[in-house]
Backbone as CSV, one residue per row, in Angstrom:
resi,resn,N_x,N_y,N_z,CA_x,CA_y,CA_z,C_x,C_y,C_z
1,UNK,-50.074,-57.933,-3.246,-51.172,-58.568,-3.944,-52.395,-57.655,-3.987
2,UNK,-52.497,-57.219,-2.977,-53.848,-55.776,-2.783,-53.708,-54.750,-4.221
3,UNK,-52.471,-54.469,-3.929,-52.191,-53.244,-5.144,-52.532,-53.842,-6.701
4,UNK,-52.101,-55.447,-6.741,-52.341,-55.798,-8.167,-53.996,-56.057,-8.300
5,UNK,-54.505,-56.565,-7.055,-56.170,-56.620,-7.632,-56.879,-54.509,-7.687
6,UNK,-56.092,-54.193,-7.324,-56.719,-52.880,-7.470,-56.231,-52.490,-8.713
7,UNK,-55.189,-52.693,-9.538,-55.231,-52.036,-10.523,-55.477,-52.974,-11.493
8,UNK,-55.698,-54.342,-11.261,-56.106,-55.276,-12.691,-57.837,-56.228,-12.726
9,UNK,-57.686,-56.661,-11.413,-58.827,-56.807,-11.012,-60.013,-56.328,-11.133
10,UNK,-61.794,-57.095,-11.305,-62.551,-56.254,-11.318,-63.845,-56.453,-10.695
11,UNK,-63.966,-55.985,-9.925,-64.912,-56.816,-8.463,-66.024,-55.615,-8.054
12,UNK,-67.285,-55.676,-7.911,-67.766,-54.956,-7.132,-67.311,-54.221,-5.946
13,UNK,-67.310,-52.986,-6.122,-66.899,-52.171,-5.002,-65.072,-52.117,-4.972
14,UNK,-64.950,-51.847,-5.960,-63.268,-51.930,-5.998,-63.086,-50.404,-5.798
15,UNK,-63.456,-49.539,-6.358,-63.409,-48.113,-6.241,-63.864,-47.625,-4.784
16,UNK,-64.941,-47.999,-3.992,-65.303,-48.123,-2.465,-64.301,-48.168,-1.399
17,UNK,-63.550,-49.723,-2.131,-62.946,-50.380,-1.179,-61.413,-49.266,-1.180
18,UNK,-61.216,-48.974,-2.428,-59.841,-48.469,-2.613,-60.040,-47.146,-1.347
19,UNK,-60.543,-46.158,-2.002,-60.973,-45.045,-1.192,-61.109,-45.253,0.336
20,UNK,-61.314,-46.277,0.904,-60.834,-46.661,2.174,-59.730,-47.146,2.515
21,UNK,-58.844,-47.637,1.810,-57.515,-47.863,1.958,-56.961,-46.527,1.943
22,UNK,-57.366,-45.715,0.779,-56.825,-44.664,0.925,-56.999,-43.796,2.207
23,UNK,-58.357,-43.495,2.563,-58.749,-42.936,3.525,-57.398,-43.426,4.677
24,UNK,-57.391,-44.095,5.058,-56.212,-44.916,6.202,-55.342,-43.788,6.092
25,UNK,-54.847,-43.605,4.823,-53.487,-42.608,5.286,-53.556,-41.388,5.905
26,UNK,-55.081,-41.024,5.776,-55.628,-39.309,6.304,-55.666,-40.101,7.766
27,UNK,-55.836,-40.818,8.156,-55.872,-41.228,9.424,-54.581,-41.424,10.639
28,UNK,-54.544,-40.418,11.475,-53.362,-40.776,12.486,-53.281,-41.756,13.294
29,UNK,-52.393,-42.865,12.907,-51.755,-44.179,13.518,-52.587,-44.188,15.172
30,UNK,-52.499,-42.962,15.633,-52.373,-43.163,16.709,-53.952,-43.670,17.588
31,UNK,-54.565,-43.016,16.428,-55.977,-43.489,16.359,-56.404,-44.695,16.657
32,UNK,-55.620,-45.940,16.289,-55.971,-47.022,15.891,-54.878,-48.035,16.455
33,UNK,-54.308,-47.393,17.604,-53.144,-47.799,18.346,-54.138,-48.859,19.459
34,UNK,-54.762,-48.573,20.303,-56.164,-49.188,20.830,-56.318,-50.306,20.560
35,UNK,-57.173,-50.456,19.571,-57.407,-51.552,19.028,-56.117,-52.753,18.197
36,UNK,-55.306,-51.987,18.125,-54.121,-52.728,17.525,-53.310,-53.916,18.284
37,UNK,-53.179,-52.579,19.411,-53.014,-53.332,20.638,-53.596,-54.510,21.143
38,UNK,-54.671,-54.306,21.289,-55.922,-55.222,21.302,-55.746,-56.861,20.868
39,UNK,-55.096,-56.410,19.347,-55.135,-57.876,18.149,-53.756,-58.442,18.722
40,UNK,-52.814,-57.439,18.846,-51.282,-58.067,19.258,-51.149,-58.666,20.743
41,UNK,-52.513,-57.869,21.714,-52.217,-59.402,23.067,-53.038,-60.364,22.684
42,UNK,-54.479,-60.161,22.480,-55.250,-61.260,21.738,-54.425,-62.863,21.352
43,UNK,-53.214,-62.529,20.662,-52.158,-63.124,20.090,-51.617,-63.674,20.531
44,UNK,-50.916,-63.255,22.019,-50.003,-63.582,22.122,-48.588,-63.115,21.945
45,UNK,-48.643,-61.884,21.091,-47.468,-61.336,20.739,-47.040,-60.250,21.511
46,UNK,-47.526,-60.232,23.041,-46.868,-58.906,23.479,-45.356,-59.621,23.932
47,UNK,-44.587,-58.240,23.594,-43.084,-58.917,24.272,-42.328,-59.797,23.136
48,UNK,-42.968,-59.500,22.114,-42.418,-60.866,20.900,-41.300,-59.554,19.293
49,UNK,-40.785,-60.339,18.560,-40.679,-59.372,17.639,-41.817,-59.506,16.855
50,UNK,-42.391,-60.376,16.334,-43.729,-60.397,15.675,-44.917,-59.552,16.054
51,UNK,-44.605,-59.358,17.304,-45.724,-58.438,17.532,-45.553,-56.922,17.643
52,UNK,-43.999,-56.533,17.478,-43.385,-55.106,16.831,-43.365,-55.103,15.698
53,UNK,-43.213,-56.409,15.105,-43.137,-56.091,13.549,-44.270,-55.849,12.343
54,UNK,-45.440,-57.236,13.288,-46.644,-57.199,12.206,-47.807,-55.733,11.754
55,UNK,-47.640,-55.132,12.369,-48.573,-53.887,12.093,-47.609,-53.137,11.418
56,UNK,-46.488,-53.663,11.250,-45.700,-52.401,10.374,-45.700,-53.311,8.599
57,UNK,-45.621,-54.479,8.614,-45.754,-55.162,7.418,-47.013,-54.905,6.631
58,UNK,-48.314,-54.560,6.861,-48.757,-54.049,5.817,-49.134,-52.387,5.730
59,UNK,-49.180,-51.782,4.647,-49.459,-50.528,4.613,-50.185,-50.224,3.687
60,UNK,-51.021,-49.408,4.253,-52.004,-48.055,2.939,-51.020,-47.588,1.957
61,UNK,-49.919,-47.316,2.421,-48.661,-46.709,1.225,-48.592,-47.485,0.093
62,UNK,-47.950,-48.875,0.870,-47.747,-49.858,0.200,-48.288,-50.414,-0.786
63,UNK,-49.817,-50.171,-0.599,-50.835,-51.033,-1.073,-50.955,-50.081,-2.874
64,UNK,-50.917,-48.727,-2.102,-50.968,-47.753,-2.922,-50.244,-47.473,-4.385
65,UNK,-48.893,-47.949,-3.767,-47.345,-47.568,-4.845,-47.444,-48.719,-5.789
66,UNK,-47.771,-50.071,-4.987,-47.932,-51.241,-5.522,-49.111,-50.821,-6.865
67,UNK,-50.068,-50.246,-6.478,-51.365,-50.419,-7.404,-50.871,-49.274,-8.563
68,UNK,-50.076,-48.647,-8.486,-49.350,-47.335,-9.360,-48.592,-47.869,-9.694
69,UNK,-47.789,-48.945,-9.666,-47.099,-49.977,-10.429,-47.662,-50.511,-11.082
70,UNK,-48.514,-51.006,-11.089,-49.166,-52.139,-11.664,-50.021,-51.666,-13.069
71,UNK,-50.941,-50.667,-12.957,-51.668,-49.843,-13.286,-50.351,-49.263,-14.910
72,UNK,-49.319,-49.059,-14.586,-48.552,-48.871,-15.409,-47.809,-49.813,-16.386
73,UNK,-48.255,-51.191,-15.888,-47.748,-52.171,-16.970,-48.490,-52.416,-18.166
74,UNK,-48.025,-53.225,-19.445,-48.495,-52.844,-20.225,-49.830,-53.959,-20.248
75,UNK,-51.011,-53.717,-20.444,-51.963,-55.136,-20.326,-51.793,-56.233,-21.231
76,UNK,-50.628,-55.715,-22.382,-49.987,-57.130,-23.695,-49.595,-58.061,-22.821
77,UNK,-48.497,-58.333,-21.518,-48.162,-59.291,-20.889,-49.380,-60.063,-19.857
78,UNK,-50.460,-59.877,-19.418,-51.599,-60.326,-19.037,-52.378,-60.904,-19.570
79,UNK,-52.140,-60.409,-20.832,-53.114,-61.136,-22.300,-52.592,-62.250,-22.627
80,UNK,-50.881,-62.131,-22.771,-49.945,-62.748,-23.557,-50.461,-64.745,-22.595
81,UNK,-49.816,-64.256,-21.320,-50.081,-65.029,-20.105,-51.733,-65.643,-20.677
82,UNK,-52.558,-65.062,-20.789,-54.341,-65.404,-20.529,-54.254,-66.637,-21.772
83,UNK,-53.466,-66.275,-23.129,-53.715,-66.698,-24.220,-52.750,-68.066,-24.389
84,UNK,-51.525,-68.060,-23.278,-50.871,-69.434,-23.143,-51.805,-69.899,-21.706
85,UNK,-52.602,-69.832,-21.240,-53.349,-70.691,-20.463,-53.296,-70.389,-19.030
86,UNK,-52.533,-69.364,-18.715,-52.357,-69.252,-17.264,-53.637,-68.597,-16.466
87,UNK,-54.022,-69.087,-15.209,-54.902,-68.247,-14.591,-54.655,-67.107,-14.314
88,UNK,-55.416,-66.163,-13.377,-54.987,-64.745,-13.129,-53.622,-65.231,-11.713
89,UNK,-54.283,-66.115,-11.084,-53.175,-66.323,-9.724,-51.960,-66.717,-10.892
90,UNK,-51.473,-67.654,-12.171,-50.461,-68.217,-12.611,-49.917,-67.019,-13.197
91,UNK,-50.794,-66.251,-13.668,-50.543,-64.354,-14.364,-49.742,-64.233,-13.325
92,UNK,-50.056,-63.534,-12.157,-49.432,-62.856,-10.853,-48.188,-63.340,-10.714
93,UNK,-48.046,-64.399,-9.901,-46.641,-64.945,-9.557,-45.880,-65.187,-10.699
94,UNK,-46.116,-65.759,-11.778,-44.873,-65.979,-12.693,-44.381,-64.740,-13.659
95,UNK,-45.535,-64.090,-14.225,-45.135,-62.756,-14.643,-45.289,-61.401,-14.244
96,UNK,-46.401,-61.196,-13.519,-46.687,-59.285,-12.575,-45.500,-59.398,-11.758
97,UNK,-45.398,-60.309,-10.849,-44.713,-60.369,-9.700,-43.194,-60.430,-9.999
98,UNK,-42.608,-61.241,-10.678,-41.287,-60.810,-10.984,-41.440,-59.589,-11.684
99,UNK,-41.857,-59.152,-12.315,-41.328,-57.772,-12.905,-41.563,-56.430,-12.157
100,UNK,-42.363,-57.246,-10.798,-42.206,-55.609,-9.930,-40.933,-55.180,-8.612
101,UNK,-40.119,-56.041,-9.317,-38.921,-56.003,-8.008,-38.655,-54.612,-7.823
102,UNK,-38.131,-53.658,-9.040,-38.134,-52.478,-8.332,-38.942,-51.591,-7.367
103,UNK,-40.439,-51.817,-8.002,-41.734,-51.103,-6.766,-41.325,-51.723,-5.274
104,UNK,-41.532,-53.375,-5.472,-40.989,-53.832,-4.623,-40.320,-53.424,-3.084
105,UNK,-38.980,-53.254,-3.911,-37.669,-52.689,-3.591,-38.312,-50.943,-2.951
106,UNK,-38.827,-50.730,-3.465,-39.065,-49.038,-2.966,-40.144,-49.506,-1.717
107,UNK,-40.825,-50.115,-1.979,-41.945,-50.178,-0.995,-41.074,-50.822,0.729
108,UNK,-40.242,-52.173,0.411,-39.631,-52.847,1.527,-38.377,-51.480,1.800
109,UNK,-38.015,-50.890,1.190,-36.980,-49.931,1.966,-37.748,-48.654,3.158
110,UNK,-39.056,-48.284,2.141,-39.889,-47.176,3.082,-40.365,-47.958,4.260
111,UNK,-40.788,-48.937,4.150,-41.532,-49.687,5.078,-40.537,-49.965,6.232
112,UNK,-39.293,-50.655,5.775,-37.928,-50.699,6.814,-38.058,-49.455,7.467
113,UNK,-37.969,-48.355,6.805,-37.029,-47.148,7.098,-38.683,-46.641,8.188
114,UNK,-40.201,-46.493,8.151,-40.663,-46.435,9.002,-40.743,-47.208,10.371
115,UNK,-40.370,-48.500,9.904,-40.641,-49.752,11.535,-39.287,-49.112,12.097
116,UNK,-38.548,-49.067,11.397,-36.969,-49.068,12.171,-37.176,-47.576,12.861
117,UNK,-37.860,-46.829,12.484,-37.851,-45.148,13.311,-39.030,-45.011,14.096
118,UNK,-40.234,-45.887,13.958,-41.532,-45.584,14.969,-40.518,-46.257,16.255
119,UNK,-40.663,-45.244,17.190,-40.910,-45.521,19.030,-41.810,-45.682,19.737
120,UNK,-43.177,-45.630,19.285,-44.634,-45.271,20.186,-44.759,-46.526,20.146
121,UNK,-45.292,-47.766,19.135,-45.639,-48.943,18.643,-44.275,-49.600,19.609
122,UNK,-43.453,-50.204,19.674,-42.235,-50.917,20.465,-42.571,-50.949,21.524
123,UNK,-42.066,-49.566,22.204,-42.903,-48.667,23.193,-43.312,-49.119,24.181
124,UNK,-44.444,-49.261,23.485,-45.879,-49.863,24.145,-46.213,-51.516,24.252
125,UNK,-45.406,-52.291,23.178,-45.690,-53.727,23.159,-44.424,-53.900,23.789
126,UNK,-43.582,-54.092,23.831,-42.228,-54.257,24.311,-41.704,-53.432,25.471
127,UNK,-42.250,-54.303,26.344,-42.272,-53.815,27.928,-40.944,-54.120,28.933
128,UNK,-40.300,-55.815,27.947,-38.938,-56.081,28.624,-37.783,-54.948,28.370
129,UNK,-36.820,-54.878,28.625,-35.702,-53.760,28.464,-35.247,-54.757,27.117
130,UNK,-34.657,-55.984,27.389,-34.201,-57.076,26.327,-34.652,-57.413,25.452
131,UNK,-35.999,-56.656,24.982,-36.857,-56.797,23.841,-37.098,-55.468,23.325
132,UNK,-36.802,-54.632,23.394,-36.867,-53.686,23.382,-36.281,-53.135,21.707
133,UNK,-36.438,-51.997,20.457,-36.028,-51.684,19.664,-34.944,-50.847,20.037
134,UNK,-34.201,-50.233,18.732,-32.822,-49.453,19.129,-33.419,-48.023,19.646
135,UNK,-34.401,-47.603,19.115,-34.993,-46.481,18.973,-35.686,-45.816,20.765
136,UNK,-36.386,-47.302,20.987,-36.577,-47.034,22.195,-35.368,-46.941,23.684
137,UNK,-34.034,-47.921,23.215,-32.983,-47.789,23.962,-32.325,-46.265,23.788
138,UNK,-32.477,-45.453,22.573,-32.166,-44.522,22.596,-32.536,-43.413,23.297
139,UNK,-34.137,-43.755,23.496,-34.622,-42.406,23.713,-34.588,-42.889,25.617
140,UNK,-33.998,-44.099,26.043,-33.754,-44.348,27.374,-32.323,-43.502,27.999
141,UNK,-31.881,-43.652,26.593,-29.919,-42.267,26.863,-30.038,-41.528,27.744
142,UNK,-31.725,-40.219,27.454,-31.861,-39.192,27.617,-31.568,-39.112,28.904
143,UNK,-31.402,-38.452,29.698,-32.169,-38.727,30.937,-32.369,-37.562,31.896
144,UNK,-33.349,-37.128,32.868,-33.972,-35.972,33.247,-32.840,-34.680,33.512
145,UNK,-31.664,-35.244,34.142,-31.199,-34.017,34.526,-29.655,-34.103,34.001
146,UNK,-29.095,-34.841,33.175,-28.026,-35.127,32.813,-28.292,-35.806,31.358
147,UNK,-26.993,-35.473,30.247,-27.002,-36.318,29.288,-25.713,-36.855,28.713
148,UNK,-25.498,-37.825,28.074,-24.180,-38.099,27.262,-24.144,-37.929,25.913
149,UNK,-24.357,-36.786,25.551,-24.456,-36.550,24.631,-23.511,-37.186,23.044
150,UNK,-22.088,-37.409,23.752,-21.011,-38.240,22.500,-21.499,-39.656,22.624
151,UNK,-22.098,-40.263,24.097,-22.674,-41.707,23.713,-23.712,-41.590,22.300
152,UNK,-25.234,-40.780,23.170,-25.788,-40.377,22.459,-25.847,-40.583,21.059
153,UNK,-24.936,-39.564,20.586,-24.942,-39.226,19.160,-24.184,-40.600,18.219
154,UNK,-22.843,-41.140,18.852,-22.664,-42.466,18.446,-23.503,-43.563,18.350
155,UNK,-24.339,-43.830,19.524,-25.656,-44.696,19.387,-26.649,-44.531,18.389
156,UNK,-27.295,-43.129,17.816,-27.998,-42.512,16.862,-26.873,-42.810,15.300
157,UNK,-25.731,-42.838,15.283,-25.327,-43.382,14.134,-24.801,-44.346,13.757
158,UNK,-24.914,-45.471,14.722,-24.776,-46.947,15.290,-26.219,-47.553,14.448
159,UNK,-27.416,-46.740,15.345,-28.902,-47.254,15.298,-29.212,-46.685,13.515
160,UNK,-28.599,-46.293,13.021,-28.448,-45.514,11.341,-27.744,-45.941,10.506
161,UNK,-26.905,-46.568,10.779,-26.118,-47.598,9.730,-26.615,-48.654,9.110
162,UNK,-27.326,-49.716,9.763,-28.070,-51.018,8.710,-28.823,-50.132,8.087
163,UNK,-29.426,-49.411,7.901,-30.578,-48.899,7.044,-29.837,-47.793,6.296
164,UNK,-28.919,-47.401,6.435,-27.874,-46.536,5.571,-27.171,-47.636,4.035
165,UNK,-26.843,-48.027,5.078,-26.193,-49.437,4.079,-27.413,-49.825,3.447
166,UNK,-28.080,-50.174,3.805,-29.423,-51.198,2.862,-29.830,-49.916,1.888
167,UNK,-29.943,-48.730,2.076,-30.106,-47.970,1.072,-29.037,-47.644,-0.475
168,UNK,-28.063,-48.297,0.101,-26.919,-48.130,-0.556,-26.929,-48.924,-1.554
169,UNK,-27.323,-50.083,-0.639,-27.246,-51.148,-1.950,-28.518,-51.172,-2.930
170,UNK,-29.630,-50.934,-2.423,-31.071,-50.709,-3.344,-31.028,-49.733,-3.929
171,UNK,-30.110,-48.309,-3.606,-30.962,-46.655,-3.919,-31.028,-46.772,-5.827
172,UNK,-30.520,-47.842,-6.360,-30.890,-47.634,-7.748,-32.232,-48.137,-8.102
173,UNK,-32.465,-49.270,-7.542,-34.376,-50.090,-7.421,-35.028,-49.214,-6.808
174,UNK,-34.363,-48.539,-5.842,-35.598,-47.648,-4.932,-35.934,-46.525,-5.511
175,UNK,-34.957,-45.585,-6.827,-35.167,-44.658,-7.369,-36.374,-45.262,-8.602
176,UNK,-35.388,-46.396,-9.147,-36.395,-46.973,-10.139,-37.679,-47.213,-9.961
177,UNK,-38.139,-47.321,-8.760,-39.249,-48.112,-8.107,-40.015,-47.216,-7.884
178,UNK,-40.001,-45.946,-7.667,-40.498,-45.252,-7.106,-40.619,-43.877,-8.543
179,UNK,-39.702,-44.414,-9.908,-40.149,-43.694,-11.149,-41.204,-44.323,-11.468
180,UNK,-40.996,-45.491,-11.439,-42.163,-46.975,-12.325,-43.510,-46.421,-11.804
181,UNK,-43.289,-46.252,-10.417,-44.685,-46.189,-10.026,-45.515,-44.318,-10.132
182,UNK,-45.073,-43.332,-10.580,-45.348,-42.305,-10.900,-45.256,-41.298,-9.693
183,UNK,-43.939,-41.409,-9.222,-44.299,-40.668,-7.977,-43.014,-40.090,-8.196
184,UNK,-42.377,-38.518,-7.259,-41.087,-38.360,-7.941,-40.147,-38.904,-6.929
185,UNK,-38.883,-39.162,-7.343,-37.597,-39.818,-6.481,-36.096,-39.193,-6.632
């Protein structure tokens, strides 16, 4: 929804605001790990999947690819919508929004494919062993003076398969998704 008021929307300080979203991506995660932390015990969510998952559900990327989607539709279907009576929210959901499944689709696969590979974020909120991500059980394999390396490497393509597969089945939306929005794929 961010990405569609940035590219259709027209609000004071939209150009401000963008440039700080953008700014976010020059910014290292790790920066802002602190305070993140912060919001996820605040919560309640230490030890939870919600509280591994929610800082990975929205993104500067996201917000970004979305608004480079959008930005590329044609403004005849917004009009079309304005001139049978719909508001901008009845615009959005019944016509922007279905027609961005492919961006969509590109945005929920990158976004998967980062939560499913960050270890620092889990890590750190997910303190039980039984709550724990695959990523972080992996990097538990290692160990100081010995390794299993054939476990190892089976576990690493164990922990690589759902997201292998899920690419499999999208990589035509995710290519599409990621032409629509002007970026190369």
């Amino acid at each position: 929804m961010a990405g569609y008021a940035f590219a259709r929307m027209q609000f004071r300080g939209k150009n401000v605001l963008f440039a700080l979203v953008l700014s976010i991506l020059m910014v290292p995660y790790q920066i802002y790990l602190i305070p993140q932390y912060g919001i996820i015990q605040e919560l309640g969510w230490l030890n939870t999947v919600a509280g591994i998952a929610a800082p990975g559900i929205f993104s500067a990327f996201g917000t970004f690819l979305m608004r480079q989607h959008f930005m590329g539709m044609p403004r005849s279907l917004e009009e079309a919508a304005r001139l049978d009576g719909a508001s901008p929210w009845q615009t959005f959901w019944r016509i922007m929004f279905p027609l961005s499944g492919p961006s969509l689709s590109a945005v929920a696969i990158l976004t998967a494919l980062a939560s499913w590979n960050d270890l620092m974020w889990p890590l750190i909120v997910a303190t039980y062993d039984d709550r724990t991500t695959l990523a972080v059980g992996l990097s538990t394999m290692q160990g100081q003076f010995t390794s299993n390396y054939p476990v190892m490497m089976a576990a690493s393509f164990m922990a690589m398969l759902p997201l292998m597969i899920l690419f499999i089945v999208l990589q035509r939306r995710v290519v599409e998704g990621l032409a629509h929005s002007g970026m190369k794929g």
